[in-house]
ZASEGU-272248 format. One record per residue (C-alpha): residue number from 1; residue in one letter; y negated, x negated, z negated. Coordinates in Angstrom, 3 decimals. Example, Ala and Ser with C-alpha at 12.3 -4.5 7.8 and 13.67 -1.06 7.14 Angstrom:
# residues 2
KELUM  resi  resn         v         u         w
KELUM     1     A     4.500   -12.300    -7.800
KELUM     2     S     1.060   -13.670    -7.140
END
This chain:
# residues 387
KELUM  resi  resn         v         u         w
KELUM     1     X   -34.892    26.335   -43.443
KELUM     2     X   -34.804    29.769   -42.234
KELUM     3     X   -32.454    28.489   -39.327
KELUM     4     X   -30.094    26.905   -41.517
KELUM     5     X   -29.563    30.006   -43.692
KELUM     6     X   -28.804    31.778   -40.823
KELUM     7     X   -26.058    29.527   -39.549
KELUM     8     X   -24.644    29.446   -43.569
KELUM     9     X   -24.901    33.176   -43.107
KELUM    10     X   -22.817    33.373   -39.644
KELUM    11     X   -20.619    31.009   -41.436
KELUM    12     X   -19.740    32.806   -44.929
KELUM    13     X   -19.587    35.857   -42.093
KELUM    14     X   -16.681    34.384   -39.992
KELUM    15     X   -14.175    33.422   -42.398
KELUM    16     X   -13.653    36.915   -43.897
KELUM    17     X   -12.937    37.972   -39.946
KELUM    18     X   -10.365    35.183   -39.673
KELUM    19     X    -8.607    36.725   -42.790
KELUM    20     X    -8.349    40.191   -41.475
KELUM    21     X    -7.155    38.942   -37.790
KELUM    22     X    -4.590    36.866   -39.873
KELUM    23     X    -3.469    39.855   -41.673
KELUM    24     X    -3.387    41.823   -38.743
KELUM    25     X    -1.208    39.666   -37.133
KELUM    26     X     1.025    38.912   -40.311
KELUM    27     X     1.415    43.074   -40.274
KELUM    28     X     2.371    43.072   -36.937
KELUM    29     X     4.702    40.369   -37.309
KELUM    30     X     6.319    41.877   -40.199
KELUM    31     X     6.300    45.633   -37.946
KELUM    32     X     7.944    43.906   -35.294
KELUM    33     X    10.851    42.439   -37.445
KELUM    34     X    11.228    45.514   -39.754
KELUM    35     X    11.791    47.479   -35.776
KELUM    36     X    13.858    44.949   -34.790
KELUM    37     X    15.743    45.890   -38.270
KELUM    38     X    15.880    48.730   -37.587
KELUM    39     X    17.079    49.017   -33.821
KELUM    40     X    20.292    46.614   -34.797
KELUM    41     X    21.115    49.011   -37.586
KELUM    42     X    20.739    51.861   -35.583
KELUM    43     X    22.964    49.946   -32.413
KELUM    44     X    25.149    49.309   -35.202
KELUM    45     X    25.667    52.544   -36.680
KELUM    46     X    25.873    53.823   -32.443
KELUM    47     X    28.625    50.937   -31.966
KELUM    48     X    30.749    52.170   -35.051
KELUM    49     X    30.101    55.869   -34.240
KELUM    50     X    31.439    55.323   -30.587
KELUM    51     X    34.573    53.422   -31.740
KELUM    52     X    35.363    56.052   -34.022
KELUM    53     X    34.817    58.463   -31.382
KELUM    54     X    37.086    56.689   -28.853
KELUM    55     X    39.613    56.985   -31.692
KELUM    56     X    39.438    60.288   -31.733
KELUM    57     X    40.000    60.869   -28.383
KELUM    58     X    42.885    58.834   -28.159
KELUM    59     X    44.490    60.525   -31.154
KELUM    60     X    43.606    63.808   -29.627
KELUM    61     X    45.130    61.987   -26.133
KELUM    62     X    48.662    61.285   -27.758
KELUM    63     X    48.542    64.765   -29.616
KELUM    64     X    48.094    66.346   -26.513
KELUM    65     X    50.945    64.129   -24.558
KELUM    66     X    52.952    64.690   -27.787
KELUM    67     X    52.531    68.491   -27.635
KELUM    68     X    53.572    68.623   -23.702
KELUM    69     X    56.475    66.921   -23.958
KELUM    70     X    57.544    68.871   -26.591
KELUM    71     X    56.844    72.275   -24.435
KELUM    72     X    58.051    70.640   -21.717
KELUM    73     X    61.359    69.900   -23.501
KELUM    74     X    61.284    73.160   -24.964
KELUM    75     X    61.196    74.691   -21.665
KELUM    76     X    64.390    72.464   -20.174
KELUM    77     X    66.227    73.652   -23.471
KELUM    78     X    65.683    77.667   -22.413
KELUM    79     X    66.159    76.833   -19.102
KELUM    80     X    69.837    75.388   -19.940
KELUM    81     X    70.558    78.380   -22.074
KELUM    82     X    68.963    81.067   -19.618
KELUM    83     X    71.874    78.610   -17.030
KELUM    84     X    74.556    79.264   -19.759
KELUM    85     X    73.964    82.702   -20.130
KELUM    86     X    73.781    83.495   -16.782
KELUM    87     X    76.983    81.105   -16.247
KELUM    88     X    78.907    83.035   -18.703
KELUM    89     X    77.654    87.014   -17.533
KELUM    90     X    78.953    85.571   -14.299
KELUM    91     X    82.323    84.560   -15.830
KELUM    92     X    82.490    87.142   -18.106
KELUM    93     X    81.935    89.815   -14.657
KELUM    94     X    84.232    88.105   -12.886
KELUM    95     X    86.869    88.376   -15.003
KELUM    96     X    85.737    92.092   -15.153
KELUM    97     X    86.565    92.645   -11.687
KELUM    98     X    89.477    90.495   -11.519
KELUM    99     X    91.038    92.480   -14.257
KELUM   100     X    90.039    95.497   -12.691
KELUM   101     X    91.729    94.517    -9.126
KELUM   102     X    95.155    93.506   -11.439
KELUM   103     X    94.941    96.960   -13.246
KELUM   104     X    94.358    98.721   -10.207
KELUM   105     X    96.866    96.780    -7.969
KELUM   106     X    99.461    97.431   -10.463
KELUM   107     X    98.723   101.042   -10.332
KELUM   108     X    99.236   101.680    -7.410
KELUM   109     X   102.415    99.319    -7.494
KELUM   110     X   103.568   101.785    -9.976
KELUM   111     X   102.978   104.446    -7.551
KELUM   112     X   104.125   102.975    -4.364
KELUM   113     X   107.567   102.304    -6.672
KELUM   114     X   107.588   106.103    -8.059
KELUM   115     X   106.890   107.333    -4.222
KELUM   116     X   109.979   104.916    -3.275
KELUM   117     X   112.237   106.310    -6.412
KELUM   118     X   111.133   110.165    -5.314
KELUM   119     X   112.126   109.157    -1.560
KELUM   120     X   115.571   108.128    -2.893
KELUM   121     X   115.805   111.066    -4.560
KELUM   122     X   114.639   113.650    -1.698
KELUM   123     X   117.386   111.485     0.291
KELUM   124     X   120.168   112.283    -2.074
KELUM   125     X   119.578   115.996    -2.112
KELUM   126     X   119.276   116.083     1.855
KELUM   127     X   122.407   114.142     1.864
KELUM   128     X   124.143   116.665    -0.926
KELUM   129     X   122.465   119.850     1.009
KELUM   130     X   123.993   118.396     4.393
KELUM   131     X   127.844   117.715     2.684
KELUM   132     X   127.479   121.733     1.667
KELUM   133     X   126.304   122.992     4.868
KELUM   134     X   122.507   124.013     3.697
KELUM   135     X   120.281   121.725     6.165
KELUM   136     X   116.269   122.888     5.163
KELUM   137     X   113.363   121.569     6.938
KELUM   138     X   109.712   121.990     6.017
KELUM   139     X   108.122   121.084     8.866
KELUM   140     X   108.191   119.818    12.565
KELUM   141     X   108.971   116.431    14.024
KELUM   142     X   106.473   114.549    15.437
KELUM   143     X   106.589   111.984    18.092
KELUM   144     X   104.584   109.039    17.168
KELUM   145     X   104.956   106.329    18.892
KELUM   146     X   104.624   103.114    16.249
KELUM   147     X   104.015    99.518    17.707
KELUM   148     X   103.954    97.159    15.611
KELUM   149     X   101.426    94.007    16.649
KELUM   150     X   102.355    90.599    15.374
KELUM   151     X    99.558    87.715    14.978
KELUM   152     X    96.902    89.628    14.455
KELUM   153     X    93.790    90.256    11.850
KELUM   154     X    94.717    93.407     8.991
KELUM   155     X    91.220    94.384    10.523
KELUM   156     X    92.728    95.394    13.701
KELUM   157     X    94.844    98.881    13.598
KELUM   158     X    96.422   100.904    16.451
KELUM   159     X    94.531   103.951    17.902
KELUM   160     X    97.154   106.325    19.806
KELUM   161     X    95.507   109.538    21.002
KELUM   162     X    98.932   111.075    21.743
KELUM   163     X   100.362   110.485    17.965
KELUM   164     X    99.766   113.909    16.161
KELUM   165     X    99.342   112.224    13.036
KELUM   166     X    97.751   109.124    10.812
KELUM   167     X   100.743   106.931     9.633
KELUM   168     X   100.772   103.417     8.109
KELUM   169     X   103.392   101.334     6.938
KELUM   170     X   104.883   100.814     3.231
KELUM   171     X   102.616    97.451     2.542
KELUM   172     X    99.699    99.183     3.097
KELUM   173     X   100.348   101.168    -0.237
KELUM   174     X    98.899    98.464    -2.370
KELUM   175     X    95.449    98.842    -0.353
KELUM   176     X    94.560   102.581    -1.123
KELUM   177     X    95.809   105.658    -3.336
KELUM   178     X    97.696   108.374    -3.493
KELUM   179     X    96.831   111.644    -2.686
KELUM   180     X    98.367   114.609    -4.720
KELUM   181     X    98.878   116.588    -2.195
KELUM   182     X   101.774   117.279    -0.280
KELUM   183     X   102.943   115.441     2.952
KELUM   184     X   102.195   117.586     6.122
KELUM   185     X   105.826   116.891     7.016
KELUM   186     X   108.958   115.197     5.627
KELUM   187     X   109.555   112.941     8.655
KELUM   188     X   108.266   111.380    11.692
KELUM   189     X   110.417   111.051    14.806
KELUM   190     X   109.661   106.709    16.370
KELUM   191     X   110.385   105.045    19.214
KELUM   192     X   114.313   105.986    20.612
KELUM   193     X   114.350   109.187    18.224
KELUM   194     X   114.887   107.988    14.727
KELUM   195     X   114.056   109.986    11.855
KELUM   196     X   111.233   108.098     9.956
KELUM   197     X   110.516   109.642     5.705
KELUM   198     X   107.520   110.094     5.164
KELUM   199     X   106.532   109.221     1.346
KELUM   200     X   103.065   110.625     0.837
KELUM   201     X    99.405   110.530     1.451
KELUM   202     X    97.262   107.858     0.865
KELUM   203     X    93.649   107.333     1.060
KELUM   204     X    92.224   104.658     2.785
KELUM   205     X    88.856   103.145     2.714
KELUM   206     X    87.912   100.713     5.879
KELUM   207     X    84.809    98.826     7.025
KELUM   208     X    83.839    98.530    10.734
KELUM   209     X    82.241    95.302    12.091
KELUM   210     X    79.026    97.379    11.464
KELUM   211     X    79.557    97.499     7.984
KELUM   212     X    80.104   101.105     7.872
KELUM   213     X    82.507   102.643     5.087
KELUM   214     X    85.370   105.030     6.904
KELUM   215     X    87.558   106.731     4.792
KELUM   216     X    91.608   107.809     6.791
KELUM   217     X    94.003   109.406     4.963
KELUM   218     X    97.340   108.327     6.330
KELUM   219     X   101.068   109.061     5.879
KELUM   220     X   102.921   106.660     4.525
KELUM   221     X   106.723   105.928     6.557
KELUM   222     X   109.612   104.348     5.005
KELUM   223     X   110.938   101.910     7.720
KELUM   224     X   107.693   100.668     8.643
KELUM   225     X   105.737    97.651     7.036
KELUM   226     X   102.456    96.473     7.949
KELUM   227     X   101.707    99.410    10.859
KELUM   228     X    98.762   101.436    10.808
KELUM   229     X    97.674   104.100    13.390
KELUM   230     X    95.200   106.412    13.523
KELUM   231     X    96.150   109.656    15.154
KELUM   232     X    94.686   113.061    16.511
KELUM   233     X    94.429   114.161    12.973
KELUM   234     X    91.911   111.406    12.293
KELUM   235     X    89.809   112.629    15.273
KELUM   236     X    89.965   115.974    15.335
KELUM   237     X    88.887   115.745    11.886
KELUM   238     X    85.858   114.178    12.458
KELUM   239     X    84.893   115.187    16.219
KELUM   240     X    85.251   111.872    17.435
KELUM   241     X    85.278   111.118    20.904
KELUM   242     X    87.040   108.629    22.987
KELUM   243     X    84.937   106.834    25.345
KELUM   244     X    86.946   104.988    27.672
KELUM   245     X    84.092   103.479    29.499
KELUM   246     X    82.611   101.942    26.694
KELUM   247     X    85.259   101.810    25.105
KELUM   248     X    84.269   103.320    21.680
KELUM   249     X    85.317   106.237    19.545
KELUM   250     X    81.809   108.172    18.378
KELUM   251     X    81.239   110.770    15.622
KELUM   252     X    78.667   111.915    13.538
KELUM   253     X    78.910   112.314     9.768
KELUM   254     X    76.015   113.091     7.387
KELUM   255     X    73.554   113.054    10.591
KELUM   256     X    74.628   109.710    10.702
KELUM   257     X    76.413   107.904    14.579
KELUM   258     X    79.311   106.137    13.439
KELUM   259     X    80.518   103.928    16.020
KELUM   260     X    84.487   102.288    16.386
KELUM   261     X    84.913    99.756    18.928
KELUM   262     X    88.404    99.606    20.490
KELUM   263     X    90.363    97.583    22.969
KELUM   264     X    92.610    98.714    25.658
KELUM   265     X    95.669    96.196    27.292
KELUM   266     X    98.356    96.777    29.668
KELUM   267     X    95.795    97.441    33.418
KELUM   268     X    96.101    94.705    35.609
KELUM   269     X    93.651    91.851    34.040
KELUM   270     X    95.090    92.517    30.671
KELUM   271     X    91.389    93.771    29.104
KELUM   272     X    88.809    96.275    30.345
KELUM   273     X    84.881    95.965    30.262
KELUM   274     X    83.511    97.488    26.791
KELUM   275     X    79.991    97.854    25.535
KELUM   276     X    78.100    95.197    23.736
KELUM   277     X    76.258    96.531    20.630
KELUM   278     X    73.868    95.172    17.855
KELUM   279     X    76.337    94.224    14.797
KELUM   280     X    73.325    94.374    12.118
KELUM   281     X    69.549    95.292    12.437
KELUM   282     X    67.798    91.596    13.105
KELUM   283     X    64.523    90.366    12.716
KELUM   284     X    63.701    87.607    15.199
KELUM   285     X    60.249    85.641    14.715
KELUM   286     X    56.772    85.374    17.000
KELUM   287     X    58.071    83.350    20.102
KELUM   288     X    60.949    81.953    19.435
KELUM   289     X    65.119    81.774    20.157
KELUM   290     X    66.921    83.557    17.650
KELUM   291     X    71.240    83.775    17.662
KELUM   292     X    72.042    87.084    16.653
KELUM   293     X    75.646    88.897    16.304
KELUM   294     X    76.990    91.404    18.520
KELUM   295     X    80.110    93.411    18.664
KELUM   296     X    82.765    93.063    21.211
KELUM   297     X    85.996    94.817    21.116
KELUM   298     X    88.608    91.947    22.018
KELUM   299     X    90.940    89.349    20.483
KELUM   300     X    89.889    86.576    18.370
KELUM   301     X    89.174    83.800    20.504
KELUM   302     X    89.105    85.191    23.684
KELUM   303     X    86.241    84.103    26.055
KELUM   304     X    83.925    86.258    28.356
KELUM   305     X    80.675    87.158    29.939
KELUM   306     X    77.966    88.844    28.007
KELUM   307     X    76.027    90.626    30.604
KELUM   308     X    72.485    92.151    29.221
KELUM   309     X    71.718    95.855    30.966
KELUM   310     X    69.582    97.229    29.288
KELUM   311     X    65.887    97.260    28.516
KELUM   312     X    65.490    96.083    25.176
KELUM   313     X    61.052    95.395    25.049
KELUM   314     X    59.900    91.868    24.793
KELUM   315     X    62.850    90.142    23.999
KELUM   316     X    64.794    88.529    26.395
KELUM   317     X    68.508    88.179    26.870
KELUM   318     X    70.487    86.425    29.164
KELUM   319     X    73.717    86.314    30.704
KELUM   320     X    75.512    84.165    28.142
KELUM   321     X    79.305    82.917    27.932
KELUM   322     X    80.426    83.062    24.453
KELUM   323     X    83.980    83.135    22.176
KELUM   324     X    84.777    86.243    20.088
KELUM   325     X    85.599    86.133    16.467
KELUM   326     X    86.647    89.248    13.950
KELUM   327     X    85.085    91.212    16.543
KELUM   328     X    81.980    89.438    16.614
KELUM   329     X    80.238    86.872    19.034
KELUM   330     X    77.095    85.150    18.816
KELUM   331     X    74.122    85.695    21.782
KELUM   332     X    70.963    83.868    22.142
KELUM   333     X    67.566    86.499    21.702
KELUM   334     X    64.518    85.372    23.624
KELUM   335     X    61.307    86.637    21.434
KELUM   336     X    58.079    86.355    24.234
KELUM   337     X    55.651    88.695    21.842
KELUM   338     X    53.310    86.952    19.293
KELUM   339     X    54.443    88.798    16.459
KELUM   340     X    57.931    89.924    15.425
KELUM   341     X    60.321    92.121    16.834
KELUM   342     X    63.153    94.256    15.355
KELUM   343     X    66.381    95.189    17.217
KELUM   344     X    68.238    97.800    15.267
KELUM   345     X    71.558    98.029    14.237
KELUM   346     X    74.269    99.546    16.806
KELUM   347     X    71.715    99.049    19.791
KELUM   348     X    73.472    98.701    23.269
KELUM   349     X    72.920    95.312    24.775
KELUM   350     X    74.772    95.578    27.430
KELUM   351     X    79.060    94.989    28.466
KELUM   352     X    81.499    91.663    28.013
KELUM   353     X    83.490    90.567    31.025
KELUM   354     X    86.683    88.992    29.859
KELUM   355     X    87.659    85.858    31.702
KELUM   356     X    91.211    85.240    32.188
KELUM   357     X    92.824    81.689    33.039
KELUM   358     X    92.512    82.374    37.037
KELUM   359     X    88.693    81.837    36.770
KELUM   360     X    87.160    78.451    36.360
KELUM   361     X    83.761    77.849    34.066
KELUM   362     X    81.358    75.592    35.139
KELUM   363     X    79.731    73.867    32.745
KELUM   364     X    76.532    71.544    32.755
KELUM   365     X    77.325    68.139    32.599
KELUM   366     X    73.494    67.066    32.528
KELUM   367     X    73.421    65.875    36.442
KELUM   368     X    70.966    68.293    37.225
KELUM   369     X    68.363    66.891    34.806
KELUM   370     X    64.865    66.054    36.291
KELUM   371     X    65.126    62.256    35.470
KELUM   372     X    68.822    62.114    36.949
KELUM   373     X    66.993    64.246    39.953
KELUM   374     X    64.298    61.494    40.571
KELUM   375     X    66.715    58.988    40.449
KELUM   376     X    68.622    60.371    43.322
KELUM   377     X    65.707    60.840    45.182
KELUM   378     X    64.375    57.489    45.034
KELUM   379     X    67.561    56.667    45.674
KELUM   380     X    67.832    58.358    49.038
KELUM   381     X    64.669    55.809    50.213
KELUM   382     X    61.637    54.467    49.652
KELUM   383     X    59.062    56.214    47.998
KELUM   384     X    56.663    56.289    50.778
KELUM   385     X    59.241    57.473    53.372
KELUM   386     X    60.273    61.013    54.486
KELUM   387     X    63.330    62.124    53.010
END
């Protein structure tokens, strides 16, 4: 009896513990699925948030691509009219300085044609003073002898040290002005002793192949055209000097050397040698071959020697055959520093040799080039064998 009320006991015992296990689990179960809820709404709500971001960021992509076109175009538009501008200052200065060069040109047209009407003028009362008998001079004669040179440069002008003054020709009128001041004489004696008018004083401005500015003041002389020769006046003026062995006229103006190549014809080879000078101060890199410009006083065209003598540091020169032009031939410069080296401007390089049609240049036809060299050797017998 007892025993069986014990077992009824264990059993009226276990089925409340079945319920609460079943409850549990029913709980869990229902946890479980109200998480799993849960999670999809919140991947949902992720999902929808990260398309709308990647909206955004393409909208914010194509703003930004939309804005840099648009400065980009607005740039190209300021560049065209910064072009335009630019373009028309251009025009607009051009036509400046063209109409300036007209005005001027026919200024001194006017004057060249007043100079010519006061020439007729002076000749009419010479003429009218010699028919009564009353012949007046101002001033001497002098002897200049005028040559005129045909086929060359307006660059190139006559130095005469024996012509007492600076005269030029009645085209060259239109090139400078006048100077109010009187003529130092009335008229020039030429070549076989006629009486040359003078018209006036003009001013003169002239570049050298260095670039420097040289201002002559010259007479002009009915009867001559395109003539130009500087005289003693010129060079007393100044203190020049005539160097004959360099053949170069030197002064000093402003503590500044001005140098003026010149030629000399007429000896026996037709040129002499002249000094060979730096045209322009050149800059000429770490190791390496630069061409640079000298000066040479000789005809365009002509062909000589340029022979280096004189020390000039690290870089090299050689003894080159070149061509002149306006003055001007081109030299190769050997640079053997690592760094760069300055020559300056007007720097003796050394003297040009003119070569006349008596002397033959040799020039390299590429025979003596080491694969044509090995060629003649092997030529000549086997390789193994003695030459």
């Amino acid at each position: 009896m007892a025993k069986t009320r014990l077992v009824a006991t264990s059993t009226s015992v276990s089925g409340p513990t079945e319920r609460l296990v079943d409850d549990e689990s029913t709980n869990e179960s229902t946890v479980s699925e109200s998480s799993a809820t849960k999670d999809c709404d919140e991947t949902n709500a992720s999902s929808s948030e990260s398309g709308e971001d990647a909206n955004e960021g393409e909208e914010v992509d194509r703003a930004r691509g939309a804005r840099r076109k648009a400065r980009k175009r607005a740039k190209r538009e300021r560049v065209k009219i910064l072009l335009a501008r630019k373009r028309s200052v251009q025009r607009e200065k051009a036509a400046e300085q063209q109409r300036m060069s007209d005005e001027r040109l026919a200024e001194r047209q006017r004057v060249a044609d007043e100079a010519v009407k006061e020439l007729e003028e002076r000749k009419l009362r010479r003429a009218r003073d010699e028919a009564e008998g009353r012949v007046r001079q101002q001033g001497k004669p002098a002897r200049v002898s005028l040559v005129q040179h045909r086929g060359e440069e307006v660059e190139q002008r006559t130095l005469d040290s024996g012509a007492r003054y600076t005269v030029a020709g009645t085209e060259w009128m239109q090139y400078g002005d006048r100077v109010e001041r009187a003529a130092p004489v009335d008229y020039l004696e030429g070549i076989g002793g006629f009486l040359l008018d003078v018209m006036g004083v003009w001013e003169f401005h002239m570049r050298s192949v260095f670039g420097e500015i040289i201002r002559v003041e010259a007479c002009i002389v009915s009867g001559c055209t395109d003539e130009f020769l500087l005289g003693v006046d010129f060079m007393r003026g100044h203190g020049a000097i005539m160097d004959f062995d360099r053949n170069e006229v030197r002064y000093t103006t402003a503590r500044r050397a001005v140098v003026i190549p010149f030629r000399t014809s007429g000896d026996a080879n037709g040129a002499r040698v002249a000094a060979v000078r730096m045209v322009r101060r050149t800059e000429i890199g770490a190791s390496a071959v630069t061409p640079v410009e000298v000066s040479v006083a000789a005809n365009d065209g002509e062909v000589g020697v340029f022979l280096p003598t004189k020390y000039t540091g690290a870089v090299m020169l050689a003894v080159t055959v070149t061509k002149v032009q306006n003055g001007k031939a081109i030299v190769p410069a050997v640079n053997a520093k690592q760094g760069p080296v300055r020559l300056p401007a007007r720097q003796e390089l050394g003297h040009w040799i003119p070569l006349d049609s008596s002397v033959e240049l040799l020039q390299m036809n590429g025979e003596l080039r080491r694969e044509r060299i090995n060629e003649w050797v092997n030529g000549l017998g086997g390789s193994n064998e003695p030459l």
